[in-house]
C-alpha positions in Angstrom: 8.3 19.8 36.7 9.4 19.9 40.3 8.0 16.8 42.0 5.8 18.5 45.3 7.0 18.3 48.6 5.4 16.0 51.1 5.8 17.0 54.3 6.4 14.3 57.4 3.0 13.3 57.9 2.5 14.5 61.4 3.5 18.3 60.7 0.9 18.0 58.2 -1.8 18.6 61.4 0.5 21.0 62.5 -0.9 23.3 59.6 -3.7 25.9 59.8 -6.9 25.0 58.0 -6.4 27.8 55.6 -2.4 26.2 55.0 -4.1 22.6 54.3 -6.8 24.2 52.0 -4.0 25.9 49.8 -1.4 23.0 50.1 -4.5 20.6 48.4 -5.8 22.7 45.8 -2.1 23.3 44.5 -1.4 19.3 44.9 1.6 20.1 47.3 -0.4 17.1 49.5 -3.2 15.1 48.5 -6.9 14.4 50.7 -5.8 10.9 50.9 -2.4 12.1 53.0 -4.6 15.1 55.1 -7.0 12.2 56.2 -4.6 9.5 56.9 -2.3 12.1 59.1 -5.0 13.3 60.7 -6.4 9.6 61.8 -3.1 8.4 62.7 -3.1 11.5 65.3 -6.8 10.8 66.5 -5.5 7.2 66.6 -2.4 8.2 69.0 -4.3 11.0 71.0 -7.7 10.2 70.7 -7.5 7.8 73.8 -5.7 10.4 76.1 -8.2 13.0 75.9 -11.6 11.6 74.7 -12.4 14.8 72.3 -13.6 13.2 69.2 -16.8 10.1 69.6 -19.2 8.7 66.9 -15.9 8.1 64.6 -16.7 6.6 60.9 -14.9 3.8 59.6 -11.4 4.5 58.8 -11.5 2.6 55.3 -14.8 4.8 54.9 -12.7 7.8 55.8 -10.3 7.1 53.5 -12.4 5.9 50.5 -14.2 9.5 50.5 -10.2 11.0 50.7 -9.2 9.2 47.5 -12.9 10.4 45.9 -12.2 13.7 47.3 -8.4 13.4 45.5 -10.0 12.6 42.1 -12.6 15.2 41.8 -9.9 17.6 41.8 -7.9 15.5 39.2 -10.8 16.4 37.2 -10.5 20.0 37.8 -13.1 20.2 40.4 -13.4 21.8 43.8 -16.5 21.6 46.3 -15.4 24.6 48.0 -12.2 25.5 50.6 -12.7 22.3 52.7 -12.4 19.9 50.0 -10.9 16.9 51.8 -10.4 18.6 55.1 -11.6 16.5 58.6 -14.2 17.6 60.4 -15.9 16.5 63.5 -19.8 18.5 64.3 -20.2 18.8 67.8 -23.1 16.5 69.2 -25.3 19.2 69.6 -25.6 19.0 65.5 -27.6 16.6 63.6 -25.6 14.7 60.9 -26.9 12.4 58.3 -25.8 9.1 59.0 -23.8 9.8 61.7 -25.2 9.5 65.5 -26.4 12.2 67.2 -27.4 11.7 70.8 -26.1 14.8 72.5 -24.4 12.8 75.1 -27.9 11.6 76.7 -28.7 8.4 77.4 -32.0 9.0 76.5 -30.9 9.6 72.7 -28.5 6.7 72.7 -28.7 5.4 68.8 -30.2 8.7 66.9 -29.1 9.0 63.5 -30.6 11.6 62.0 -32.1 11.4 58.0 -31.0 15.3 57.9 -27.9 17.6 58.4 -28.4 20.7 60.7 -28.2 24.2 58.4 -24.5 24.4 59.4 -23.7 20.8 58.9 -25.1 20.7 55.6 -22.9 24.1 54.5 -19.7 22.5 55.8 -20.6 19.2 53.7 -21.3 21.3 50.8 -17.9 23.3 51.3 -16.2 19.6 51.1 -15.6 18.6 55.1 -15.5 15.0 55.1 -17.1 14.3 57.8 -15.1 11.9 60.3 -17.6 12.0 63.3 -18.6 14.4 65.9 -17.0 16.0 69.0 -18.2 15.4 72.5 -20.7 17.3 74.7 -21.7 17.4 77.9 -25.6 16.0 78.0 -28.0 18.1 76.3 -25.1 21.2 76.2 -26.2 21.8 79.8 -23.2 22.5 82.0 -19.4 23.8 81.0 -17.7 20.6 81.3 -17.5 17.9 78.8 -18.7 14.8 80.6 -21.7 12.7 80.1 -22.4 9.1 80.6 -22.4 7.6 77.1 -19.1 8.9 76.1 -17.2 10.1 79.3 -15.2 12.9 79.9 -13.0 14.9 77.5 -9.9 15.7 79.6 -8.1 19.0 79.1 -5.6 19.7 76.2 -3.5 21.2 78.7 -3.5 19.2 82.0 -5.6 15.6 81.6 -7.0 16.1 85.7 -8.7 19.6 84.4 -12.2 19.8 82.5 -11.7 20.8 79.3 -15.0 23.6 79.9 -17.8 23.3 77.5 -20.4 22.8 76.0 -17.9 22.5 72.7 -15.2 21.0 75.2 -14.5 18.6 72.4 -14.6 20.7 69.6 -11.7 22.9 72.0 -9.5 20.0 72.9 -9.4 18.3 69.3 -8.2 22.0 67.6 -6.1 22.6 70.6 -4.2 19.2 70.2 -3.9 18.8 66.6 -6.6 16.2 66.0 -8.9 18.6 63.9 -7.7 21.8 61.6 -10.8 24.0 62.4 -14.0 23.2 64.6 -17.6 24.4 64.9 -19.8 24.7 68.2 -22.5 26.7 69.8 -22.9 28.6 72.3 -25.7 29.8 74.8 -24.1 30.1 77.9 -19.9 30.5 76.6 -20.3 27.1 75.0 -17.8 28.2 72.4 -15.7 30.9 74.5 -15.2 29.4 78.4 -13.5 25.9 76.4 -11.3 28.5 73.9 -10.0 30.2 77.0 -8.9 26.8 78.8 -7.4 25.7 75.6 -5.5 27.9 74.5 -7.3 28.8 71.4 -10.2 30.6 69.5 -13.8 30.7 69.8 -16.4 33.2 68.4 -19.8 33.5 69.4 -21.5 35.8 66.4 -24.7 38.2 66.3 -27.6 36.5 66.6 -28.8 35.2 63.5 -25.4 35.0 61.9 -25.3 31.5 61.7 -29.1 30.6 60.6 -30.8 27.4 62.8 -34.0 25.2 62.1 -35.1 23.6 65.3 -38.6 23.0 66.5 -39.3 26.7 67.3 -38.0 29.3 65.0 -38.8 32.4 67.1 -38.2 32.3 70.9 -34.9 30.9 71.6 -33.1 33.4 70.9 -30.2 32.7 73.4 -28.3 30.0 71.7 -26.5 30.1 68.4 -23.8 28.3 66.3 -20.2 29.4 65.6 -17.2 28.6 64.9 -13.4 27.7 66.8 -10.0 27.6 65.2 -6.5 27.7 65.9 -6.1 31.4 64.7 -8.6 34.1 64.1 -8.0 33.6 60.0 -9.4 29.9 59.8 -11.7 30.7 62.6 -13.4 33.5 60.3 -13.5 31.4 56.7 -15.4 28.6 58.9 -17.6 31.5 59.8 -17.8 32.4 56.2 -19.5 28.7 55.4 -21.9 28.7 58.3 -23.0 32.5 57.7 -25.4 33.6 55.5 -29.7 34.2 55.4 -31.8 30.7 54.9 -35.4 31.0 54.5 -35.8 28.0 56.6 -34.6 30.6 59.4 -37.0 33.7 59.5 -34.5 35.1 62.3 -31.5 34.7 60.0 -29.1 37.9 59.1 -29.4 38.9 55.8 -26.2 38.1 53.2 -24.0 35.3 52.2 -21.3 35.5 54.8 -18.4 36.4 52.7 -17.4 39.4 53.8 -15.9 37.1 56.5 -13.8 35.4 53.8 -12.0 38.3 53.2 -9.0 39.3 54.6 -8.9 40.9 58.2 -5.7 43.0 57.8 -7.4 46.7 59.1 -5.9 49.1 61.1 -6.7 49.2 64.5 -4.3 51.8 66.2 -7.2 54.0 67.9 -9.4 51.3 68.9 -11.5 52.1 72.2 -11.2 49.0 75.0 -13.2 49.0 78.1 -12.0 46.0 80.8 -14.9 45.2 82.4 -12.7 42.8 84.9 -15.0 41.5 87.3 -17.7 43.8 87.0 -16.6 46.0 89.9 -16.0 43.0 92.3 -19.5 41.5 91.7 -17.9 38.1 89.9 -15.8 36.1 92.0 -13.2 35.0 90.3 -10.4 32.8 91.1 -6.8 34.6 93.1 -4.5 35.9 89.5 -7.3 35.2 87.0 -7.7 38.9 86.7 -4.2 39.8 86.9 -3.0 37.3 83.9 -5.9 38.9 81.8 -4.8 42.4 82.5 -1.3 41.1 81.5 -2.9 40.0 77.9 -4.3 43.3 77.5 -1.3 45.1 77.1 -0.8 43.5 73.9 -3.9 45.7 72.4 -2.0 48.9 73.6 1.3 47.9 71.6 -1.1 47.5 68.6 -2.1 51.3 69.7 -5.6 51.0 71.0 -6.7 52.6 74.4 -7.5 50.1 77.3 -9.0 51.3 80.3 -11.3 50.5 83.2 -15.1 50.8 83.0 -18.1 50.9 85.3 -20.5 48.0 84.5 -23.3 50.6 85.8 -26.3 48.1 86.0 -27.5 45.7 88.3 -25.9 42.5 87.7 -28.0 40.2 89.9 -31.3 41.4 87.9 -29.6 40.2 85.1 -28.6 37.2 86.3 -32.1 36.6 87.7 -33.5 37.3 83.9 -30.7 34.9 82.6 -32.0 31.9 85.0 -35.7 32.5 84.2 -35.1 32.6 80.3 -32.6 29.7 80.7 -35.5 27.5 82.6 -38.2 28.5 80.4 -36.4 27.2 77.4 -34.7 24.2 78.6 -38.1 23.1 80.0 -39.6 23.6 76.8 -37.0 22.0 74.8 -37.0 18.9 76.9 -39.9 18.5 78.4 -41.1 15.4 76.5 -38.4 13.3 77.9 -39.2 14.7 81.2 -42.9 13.6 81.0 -41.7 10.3 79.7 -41.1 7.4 82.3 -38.7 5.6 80.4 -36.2 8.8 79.7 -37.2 10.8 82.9 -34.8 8.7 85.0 -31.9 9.1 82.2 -32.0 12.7 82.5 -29.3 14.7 84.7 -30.4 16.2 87.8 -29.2 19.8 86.3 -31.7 19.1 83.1 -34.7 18.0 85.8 -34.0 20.9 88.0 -33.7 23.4 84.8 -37.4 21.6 83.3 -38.7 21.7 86.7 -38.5 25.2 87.4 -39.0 26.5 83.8 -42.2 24.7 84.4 -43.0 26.6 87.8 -42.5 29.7 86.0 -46.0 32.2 85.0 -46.0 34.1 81.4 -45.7 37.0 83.9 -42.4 36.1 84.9 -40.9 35.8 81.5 -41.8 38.8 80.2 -40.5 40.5 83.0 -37.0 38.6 82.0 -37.2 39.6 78.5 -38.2 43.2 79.2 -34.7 43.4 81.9 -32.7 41.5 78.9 -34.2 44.4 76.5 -33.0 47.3 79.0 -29.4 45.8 79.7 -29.3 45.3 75.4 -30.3 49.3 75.7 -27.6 50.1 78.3 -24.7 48.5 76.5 -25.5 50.5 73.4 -24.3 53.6 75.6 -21.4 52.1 76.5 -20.5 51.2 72.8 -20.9 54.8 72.3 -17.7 55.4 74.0 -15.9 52.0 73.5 -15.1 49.6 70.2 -15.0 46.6 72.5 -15.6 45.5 75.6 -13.7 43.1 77.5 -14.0 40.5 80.0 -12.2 36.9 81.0 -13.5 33.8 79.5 -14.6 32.4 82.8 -14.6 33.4 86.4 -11.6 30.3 87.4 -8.9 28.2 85.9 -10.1 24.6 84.8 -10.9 22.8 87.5 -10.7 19.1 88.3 -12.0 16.6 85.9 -14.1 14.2 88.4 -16.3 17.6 89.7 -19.4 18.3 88.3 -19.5 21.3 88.7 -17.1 24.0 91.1 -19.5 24.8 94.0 -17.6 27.6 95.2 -14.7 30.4 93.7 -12.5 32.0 96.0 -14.6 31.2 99.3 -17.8 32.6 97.8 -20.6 29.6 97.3 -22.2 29.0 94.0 -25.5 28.8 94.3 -26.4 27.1 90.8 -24.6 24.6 88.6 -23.8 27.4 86.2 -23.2 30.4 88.3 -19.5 29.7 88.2 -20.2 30.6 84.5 -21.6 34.4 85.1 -19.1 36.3 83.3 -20.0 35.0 79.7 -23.7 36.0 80.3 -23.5 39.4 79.2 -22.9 38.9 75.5 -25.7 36.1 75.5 -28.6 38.0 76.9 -27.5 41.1 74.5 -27.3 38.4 71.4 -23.8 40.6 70.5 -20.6 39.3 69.0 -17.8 37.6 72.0 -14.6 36.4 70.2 -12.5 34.3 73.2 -9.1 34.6 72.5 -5.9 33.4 74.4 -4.7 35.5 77.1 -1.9 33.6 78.8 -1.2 30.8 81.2 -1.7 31.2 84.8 0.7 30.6 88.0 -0.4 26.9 87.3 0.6 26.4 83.8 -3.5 26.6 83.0 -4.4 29.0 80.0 -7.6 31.6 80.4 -8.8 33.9 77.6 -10.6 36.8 77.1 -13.6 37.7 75.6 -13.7 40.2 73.5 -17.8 41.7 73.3 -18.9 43.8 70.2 -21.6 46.2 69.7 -25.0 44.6 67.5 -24.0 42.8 64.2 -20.1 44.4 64.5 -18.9 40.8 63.9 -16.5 41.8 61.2 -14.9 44.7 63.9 -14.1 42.4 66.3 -12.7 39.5 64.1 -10.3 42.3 63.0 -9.6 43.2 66.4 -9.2 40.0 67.6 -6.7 39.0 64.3 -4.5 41.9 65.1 -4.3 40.7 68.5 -3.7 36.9 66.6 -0.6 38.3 65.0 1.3 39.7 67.9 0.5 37.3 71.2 3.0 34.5 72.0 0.3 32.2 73.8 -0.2 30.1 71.2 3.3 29.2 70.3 3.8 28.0 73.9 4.9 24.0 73.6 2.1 21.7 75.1 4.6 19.1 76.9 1.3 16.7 76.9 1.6 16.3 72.9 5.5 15.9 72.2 
């Protein structure tokens, strides 16, 4: 018998998730090498770009590696991650492992229990290494809070690396995790995809099923998965998809039609580029002109690209998003709020979100749900004559780390700490598939993306779309001079 080759161990992070899977279940490489290549990396970069927190023991690590090694010497397999890394954002509860969101006010929650997704990634044979950093609560696209820090770009360590899953983003784009989960309510998982150079899918609602507190109104947030390519990205997707009954809201099926391949045929393909919705985002000087370059990759793959018409009133839906947004938030954290000991932990954007959620009437939020009903209603004519729509993955390039937030974009003011974050609203107030997918590097050297918005439940569509587009861009071969 041929003795397997081992590869150097650094190029063994190098591989795709789907590469690593293989190369273990044939024996090529064992668990025990996966993990210790993978720490040695975390170990080296780890300190550069603050992505991963919470980290387990290594001797832990590498204990449940050698376990991992010998229940396949046994002939048996938990599933496609067996012995693969992985690092839960902080928004996820993880047995055993701290969960504090990146709040003060949570500083030293372990959870007893695993969040739906957690526990289907653990049963699919993640080891678990620790989590991936947050900004507090989620609230905010930039990955800084004051129990862990700030995760610095992948791409330029002055730049935020977006968020909320700005962690999840910089440890897949710099080789410290194979694949990566996160959520997404306001481009959580697409806004850090676009800055770092790599994938991010926010599914249908109730795709990925979710057990919180309230089971029926927040319907603006869900979990998803990021990867390196559009093929691991989907077979994480796979694992977290799939009806639970603890989730009344969940999607019927077991999620495997995303384990199958995504070779399709997409010559035909309608586009619409939604741009900057007819001038009403303001948007940073050659954003829109390095997406438009992108785009023309979807013609050589024969689709049709052209311009549409938005054709609703933007600022209503913005107003609708901001209600909602309050309304929830409030609810969601209003015990620490009323609590003196955590109120003065709390960031000023989570007080001013609870505060006005709380100043809102019942009036008022219908009225926001009955606008987010009638845009939901207008898209589905526009999907009538498109497959996809498209827009950028957010309104400017990365901006500098030590902001909190960019207060105005090409001379116009932002009013909000989020409004710099407009453009990913429309596929979160429709609940619709977004897939973010790299769409170049700007006059700076900073990568952007594009999302890429399907109709209702056309999750499947659009990962083909988007893995089609996978197999002919060059973005992602471009040399990050940050990790040679």
């Amino acid at each position: 018998m041929t003795a397997p080759v081992i590869p150097p161990s650094d190029s063994l992070t190098t591989l795709t998730a789907l590469e690593l899977s293989r190369g273990i279940h044939a024996r090529e490489f064992s668990c025990t090498e996966v993990m210790g290549a993978h720490l040695d990396r975390i170990e080296r970069l780890n300190p550069r770009f603050n992505a991963l927190i919470s980290m387990r023991p290594r001797d832990d690590l590498m204990a449940e590696a050698r376990l991992a090694d010998d229940e396949l010497a046994a002939g048996r397999s938990r599933g496609w991650m067996h012995g693969l890394p992985q690092a839960p954002k902080d928004l996820s509860d993880t047995a055993g492992i701290a969960t504090v969101m990146g709040s003060p006010a949570m500083k030293g929650r372990v959870p007893t229990a695993d969040s739906i997704q957690v526990e289907r990634i653990r049963a699919a044979g993640a080891i678990l290494i620790g989590k991936t950093n947050t900004p507090e609560f989620g609230l905010g696209s930039h990955t800084y809070n004051p129990v862990f820090g700030t995760t610095l770009g992948a791409w330029d360590t002055a730049r935020s690396a977006g968020g909320s899953s700005g962690g999840a983003a910089v440890a897949l784009a710099t080789g410290m995790l194979p694949v990566a989960d996160g959520s997404d309510m306001m481009g959580s998982l697409r806004n850090p995809a676009g800055w770092n150079n790599v994938y991010g899918f926010r599914p249908s609602f109730g795709r990925v099923p979710g057990a919180g507190p309230d089971l029926y109104l927040n319907q603006l947030a869900c979990d998803g998965p990021m990867g390196r390519n559009v093929a691991d990205l989907a077979m994480l997707l796979a694992t977290q998809a799939g009806h639970d009954p603890r989730d009344p809201l969940s999607l019927a099926g077991d999620g495997q039609e995303f384990a199958q391949p995504l070779d399709a045929e997409v010559k035909g393909r309608r586009i619409g580029w939604l741009g900057d919705l007819d001038g009403y985002l303001a948007t940073e000087p050659h954003l829109i002109e390095t997406c438009e370059t992108a785009l023309a990759q979807f013609e050589t793959l024969g689709c049709t690209v052209e311009p549409v018409g938005i054709g609703f009133a933007m600022e209503r839906l913005w107003t609708s998003w901001v209600t909602l947004r309050n309304w929830l938030v409030a609810g969601k954290l209003g015990a620490l709020y009323d609590n003196p000991a955590t109120r003065d932990l709390l960031k000023p954007e989570a007080i001013w979100e609870i505060e006005q959620g709380r100043s809102l009437t019942a009036t008022q939020v219908h009225a926001a749900s009955v606008e987010r009903s009638a845009w939901f209603r207008h898209l589905r004519g526009l999907y009538r004559d498109y497959d996809a729509l498209v827009l950028p993955t957010a309104q400017l390039f990365a901006f500098d780390s030590d902001l909190h937030w960019p207060t105005e974009i090409a001379g116009r003011a932002m009013d909000t700490y989020h409004r710099w974050m407009e453009v990913v609203i429309p596929a979160s107030m429709a609940g619709l598939p977004a897939l973010a997918v790299p769409a170049g590097f700007g006059a700076s050297g900073l990568p952007i993306g594009l999302q890429i918005m399907g109709p209702h439940l056309g999750d499947r569509a659009i990962l083909e779309l988007g893995h089609a587009y996978d197999m002919v861009q060059p973005h992602t071969s471009r040399i990050n001079p940050l990790l040679s």
